[in-house]
LUMKEDO-436432 format. One record per residue (C-alpha): residue number from 1; x, y, z. Coordinates in Angstrom, 2 decimals, m for minus. Layout:
N
num=NUM, X=X, Y=Y, Z=Z .
...
//
This chain:
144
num=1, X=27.95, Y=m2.39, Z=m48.07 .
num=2, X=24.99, Y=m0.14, Z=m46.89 .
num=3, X=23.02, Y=m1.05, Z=m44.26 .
num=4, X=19.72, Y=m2.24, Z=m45.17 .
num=5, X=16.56, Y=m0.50, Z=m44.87 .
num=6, X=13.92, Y=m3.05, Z=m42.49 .
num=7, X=10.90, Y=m2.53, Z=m40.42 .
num=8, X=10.88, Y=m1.64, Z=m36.79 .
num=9, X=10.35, Y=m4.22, Z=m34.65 .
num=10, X=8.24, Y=m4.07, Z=m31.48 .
num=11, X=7.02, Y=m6.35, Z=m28.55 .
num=12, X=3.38, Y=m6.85, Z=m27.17 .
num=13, X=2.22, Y=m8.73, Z=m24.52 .
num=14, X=m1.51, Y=m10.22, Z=m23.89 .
num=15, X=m1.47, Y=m10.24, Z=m19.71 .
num=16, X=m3.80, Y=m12.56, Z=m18.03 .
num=17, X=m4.58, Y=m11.55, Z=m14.58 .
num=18, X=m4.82, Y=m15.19, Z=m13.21 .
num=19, X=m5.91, Y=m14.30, Z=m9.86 .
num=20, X=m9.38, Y=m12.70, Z=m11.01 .
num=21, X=m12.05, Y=m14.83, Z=m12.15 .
num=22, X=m12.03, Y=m15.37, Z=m15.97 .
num=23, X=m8.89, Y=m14.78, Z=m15.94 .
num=24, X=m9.30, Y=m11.32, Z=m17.92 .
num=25, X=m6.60, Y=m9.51, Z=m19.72 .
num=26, X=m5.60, Y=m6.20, Z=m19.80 .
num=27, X=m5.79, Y=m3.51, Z=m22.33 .
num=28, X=m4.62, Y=0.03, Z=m22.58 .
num=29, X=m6.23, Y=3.21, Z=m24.62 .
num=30, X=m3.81, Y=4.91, Z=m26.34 .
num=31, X=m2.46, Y=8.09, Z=m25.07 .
num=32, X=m0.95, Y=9.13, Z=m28.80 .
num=33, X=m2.02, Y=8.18, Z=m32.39 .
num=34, X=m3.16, Y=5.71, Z=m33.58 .
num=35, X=m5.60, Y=6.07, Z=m30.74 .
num=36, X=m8.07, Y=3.23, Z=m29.67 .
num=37, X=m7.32, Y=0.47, Z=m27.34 .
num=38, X=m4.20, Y=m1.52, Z=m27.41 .
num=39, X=m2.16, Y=m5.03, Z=m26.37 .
num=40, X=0.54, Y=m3.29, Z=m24.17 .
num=41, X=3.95, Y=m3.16, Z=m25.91 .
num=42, X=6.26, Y=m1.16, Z=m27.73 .
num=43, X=9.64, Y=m0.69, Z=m29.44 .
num=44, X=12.56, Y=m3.21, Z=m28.99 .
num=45, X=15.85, Y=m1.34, Z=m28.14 .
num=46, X=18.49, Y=m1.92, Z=m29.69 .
num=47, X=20.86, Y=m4.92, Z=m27.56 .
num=48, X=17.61, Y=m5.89, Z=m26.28 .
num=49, X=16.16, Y=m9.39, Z=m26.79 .
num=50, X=12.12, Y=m9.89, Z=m27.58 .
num=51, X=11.17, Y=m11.10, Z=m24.63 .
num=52, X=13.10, Y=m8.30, Z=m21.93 .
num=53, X=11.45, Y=m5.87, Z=m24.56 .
num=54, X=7.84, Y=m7.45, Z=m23.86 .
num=55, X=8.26, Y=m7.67, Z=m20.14 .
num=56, X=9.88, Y=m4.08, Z=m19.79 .
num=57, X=7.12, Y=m2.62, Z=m22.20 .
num=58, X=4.49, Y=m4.46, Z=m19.94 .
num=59, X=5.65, Y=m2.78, Z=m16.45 .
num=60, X=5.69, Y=0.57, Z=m18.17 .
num=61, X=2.70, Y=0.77, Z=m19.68 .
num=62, X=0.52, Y=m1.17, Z=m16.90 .
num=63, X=3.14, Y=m1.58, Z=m13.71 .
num=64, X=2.75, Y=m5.16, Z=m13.68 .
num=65, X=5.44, Y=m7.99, Z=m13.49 .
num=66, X=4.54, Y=m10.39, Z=m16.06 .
num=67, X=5.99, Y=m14.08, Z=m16.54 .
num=68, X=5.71, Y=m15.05, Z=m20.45 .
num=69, X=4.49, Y=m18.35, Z=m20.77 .
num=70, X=4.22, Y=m18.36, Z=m24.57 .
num=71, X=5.25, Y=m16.67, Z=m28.18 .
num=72, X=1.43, Y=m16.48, Z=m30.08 .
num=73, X=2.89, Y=m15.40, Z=m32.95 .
num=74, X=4.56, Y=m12.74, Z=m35.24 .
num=75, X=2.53, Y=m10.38, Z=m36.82 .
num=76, X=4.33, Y=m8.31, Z=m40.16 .
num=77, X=1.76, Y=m6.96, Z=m42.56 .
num=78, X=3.21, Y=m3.79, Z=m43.95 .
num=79, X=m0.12, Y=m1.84, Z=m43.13 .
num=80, X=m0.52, Y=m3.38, Z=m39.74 .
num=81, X=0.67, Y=0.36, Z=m38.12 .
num=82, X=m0.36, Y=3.88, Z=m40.11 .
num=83, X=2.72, Y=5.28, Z=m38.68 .
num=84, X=5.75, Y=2.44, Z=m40.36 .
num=85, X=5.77, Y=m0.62, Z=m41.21 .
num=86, X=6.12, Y=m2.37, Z=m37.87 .
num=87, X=6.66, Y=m5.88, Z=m37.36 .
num=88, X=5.30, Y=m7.28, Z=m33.77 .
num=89, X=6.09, Y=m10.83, Z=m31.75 .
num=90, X=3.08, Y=m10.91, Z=m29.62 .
num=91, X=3.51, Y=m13.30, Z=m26.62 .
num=92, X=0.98, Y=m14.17, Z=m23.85 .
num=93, X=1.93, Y=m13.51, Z=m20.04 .
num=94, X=0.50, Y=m13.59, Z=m17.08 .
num=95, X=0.36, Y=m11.51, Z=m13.57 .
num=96, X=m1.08, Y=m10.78, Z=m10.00 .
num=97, X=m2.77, Y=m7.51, Z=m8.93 .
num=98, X=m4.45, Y=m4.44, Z=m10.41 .
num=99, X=m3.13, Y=m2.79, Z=m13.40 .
num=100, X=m2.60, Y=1.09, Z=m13.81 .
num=101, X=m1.79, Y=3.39, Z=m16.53 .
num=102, X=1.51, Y=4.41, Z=m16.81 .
num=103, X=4.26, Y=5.79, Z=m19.85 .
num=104, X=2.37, Y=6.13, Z=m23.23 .
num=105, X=m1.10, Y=5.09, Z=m21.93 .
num=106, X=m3.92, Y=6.91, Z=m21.24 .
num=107, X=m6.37, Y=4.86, Z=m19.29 .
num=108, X=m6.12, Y=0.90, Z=m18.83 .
num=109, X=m8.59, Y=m2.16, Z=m18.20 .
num=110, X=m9.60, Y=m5.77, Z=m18.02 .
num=111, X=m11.45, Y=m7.04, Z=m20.58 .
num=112, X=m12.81, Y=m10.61, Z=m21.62 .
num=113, X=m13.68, Y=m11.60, Z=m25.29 .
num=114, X=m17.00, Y=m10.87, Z=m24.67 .
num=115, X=m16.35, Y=m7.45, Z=m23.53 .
num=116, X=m14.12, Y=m5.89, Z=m25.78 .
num=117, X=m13.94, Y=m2.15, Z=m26.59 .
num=118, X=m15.27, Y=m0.86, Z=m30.09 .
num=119, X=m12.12, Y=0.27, Z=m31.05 .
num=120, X=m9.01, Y=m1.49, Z=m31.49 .
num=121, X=m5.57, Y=0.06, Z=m32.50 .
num=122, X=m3.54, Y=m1.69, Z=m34.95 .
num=123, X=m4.35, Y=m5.11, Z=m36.31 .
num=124, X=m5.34, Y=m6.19, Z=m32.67 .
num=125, X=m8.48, Y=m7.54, Z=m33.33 .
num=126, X=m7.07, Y=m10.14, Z=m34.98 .
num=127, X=m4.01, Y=m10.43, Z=m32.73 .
num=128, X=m7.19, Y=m11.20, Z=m29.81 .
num=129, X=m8.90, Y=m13.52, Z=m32.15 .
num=130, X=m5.48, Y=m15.48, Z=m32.35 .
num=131, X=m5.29, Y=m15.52, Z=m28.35 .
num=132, X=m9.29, Y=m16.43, Z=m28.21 .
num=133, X=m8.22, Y=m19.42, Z=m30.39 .
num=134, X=m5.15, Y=m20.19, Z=m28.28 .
num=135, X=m7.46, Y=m19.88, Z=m25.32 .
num=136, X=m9.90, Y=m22.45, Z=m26.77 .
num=137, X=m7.62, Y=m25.00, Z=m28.08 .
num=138, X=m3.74, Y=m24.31, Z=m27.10 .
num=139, X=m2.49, Y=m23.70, Z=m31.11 .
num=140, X=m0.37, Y=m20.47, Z=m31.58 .
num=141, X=m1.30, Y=m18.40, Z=m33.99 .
num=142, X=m1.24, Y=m19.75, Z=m37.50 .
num=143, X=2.08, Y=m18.59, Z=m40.13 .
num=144, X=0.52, Y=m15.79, Z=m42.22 .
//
């Protein structure tokens, strides 16, 4: 039997820096296309779980240790990413200390919802209007 043909599947991770006020969250610009400003995460390898995959792809791309406290959701529209179709499991995290730009990013920062960048890579504007809704009333993000 061939093996079948599926989508990649990758790991993001929304980190709270809970000991700043407002508890902000970090974001990094995009070092390589699709450019704009991203959730940090990446590729799962292969005999990897989700969640080592979402914690690994955190410390590279920001050097922070982040605890996951919570799967928001999974996000699989075919034209989510230009490049593939890429399915993501976004989970929420948190951490201590100052971020820094590391691996495939270019520049990172802290943003709130109320200052977020103009451009968002991927379908992560609606990945952070899931999290502002978790933020507001605890419910993952809804089955699409």
């Amino acid at each position: 039997m061939p093996k079948p043909v599926t989508p990649l599947l990758a790991a993001d991770c929304i980190i709270e820096l809970i000991d700043l006020p407002e508890r902000p969250f970090v974001l990094i610009e995009r070092k390589y296309p699709p450019l704009g400003w991203a959730i940090p995460g990446g590729f799962v390898d292969v005999g990897e779980t989700l969640e080592h995959a979402a914690i690994r792809e955190a410390k590279e791309e920001t050097c922070l240790d982040v605890s996951l406290i919570t799967l928001l959701g999974l996000y699989s529209n075919p034209a989510r990413d230009p490049r593939n179709h890429t399915v993501t499991a976004v989970y929420v995290a948190e951490a201590h200390g100052q971020p820094k730009a590391a691996d495939d990013a270019k520049n990172v920062a802290l943003f709130t919802f109320k200052t977020l960048p103009e451009l968002l890579a991927f379908d992560h504007a609606l990945v952070i209007a899931d999290y502002q809704a978790y933020r507001n009333s605890g419910q993952v993000a809804p089955l699409r």
